[in-house]
N, C-alpha and C positions, 0 to 999 in steps of 0.2 A: 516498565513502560507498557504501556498498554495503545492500542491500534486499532479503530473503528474504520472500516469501508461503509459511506452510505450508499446500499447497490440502487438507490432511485435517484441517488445525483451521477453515478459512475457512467459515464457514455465512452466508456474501454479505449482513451486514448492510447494506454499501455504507459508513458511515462511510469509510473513505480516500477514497474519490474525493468524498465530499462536503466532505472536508476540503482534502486535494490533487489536485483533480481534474485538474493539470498532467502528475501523474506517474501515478496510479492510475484505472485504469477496471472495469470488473466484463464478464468473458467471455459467451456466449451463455447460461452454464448460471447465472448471475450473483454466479458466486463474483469474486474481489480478482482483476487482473493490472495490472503494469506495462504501463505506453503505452512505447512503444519510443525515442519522441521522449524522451523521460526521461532516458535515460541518460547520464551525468556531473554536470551541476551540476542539483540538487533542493532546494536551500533548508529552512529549518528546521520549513515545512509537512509533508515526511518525517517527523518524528520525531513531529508533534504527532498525524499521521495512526495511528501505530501507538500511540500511548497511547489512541487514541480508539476503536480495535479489540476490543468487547467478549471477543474470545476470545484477545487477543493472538497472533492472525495471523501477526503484522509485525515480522521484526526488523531492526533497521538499526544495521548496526555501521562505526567508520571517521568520518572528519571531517566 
């Protein structure tokens, strides 16, 4: 599974990390970033977080 943030559409509503806050945190300027401990298995909180992204942020392509 793979997870792109676009940081010039992200205006840091926070939704992801309040959905998947396993994988997603919000940077100092409080836009979207992945947590680094994230990376390979992310569960289907991923996908549900980038539906829940009012600007559609978040794309997550892959199994």
């Amino acid at each position: 599974m793979d997870i792109e943030i676009d940081r010039d559409r992200c205006i840091g509503a926070g939704q992801c990390a309040l959905t998947a806050p396993g994988v997603f945190t919000q940077d100092d300027d409080g836009f979207s970033a992945l947590l680094p401990e994230a990376a390979g298995g992310r569960g289907p909180l991923v996908r549900e977080a980038a539906r829940a992204c009012p600007v559609a942020a978040i794309a997550v392509t892959g199994a």
